[in-house]
N, C-alpha and C positions, 0 to 999 in steps of 0.2 A: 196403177193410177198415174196419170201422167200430172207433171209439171202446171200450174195455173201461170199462167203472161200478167204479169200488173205493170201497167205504166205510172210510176210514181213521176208528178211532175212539182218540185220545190224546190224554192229555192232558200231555205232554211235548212241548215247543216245539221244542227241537232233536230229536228222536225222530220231529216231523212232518216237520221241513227234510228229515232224510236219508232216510228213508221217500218223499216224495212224490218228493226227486229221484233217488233209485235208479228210482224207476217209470218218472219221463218220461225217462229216459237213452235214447238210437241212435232216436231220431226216431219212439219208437212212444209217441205219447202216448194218456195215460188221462184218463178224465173222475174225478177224485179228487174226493169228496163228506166232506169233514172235520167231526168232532166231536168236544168237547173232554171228553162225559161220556155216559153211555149212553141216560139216558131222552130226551134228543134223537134219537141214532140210531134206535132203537127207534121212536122216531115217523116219524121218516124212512122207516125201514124197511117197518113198518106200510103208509105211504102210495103207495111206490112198488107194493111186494106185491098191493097190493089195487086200483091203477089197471091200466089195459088199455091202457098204452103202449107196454109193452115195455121198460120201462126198470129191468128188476131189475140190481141187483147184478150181476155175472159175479166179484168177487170180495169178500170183507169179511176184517179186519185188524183187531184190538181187543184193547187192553190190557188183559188179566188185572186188573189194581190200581187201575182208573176208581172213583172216588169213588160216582156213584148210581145209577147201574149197574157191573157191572163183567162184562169181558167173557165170563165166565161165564154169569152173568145174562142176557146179549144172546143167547149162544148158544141156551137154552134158551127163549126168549121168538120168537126169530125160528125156529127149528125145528116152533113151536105155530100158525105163522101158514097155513100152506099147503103144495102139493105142488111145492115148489120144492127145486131143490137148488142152494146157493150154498155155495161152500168160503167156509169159518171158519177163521183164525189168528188163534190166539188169543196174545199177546208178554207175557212176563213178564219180570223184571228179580229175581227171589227167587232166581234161581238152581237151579229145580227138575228133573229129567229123567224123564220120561216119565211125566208127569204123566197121573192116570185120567180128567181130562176128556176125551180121545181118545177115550173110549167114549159119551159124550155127544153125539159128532156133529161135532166139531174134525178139521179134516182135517188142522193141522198144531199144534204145541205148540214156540214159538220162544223160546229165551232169547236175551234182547238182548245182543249181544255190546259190552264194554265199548270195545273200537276201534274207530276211523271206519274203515275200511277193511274190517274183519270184516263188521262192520255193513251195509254198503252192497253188498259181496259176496252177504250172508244174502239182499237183498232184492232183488238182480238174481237170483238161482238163484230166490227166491218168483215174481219176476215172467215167467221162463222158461217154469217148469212152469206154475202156474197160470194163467196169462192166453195165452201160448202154444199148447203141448204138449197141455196138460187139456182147455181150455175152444172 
């Protein structure tokens, strides 16, 4: 079974700590592609999408509140590139629910849960479905 591609994009240091190790948790590890702001990703993304490796995404994760992009921005930018289909979570910390970027092409809309526990929970049930079950 090969490796799953996740592009985490935060720019919150501990937001990365338990996101990356909720993924690598029970020995199925990911290849986690981090960014701290979006027009990085975006270039990233861009580059992968348009080589002939094989090597897209299977999943993306991206802060809503990123400074020059923001994951909104990503969403709609990386949806314009190709006939690809890579699930988008998009992570807020405002506290919103059921936010209408869902209609945009966000397969999920997560508020960060303020416990470690909550939290890490959130991202093992993320990494279930999506990298799992879905993909």
């Amino acid at each position: 079974m090969r490796k799953k591609n996740v592009l985490l994009i935060e720019n919150c240091v501990l937001d990365t700590i338990l996101i990356s190790d909720s993924l690598q948790q029970n020995d199925e590890l990911c290849n986690i592609h981090l960014f701290e702001d979006g027009f990085e990703a975006v270039v990233q993304i861009e580059n992968m999408l348009s080589s002939q490796n094989g090597n897209v995404p299977d999943l993306i994760v991206a802060n809503e509140e990123l400074i020059v992009i923001n994951g909104i921005n990503i969403l709609s930018k990386i949806k314009n590139i190709g006939n690809f289909f890579i699930p988008v979570i998009i992570l807020t910390s405002n506290g919103t629910e059921g936010n209408p970027h869902f209609i945009q092409g966000t397969c999920c809309y997560v508020n960060k849960p303020l416990e470690v526990r909550e939290f890490i929970g959130v991202f093992k049930e993320i990494k279930h479905y999506w990298l799992t079950l879905a993909n």
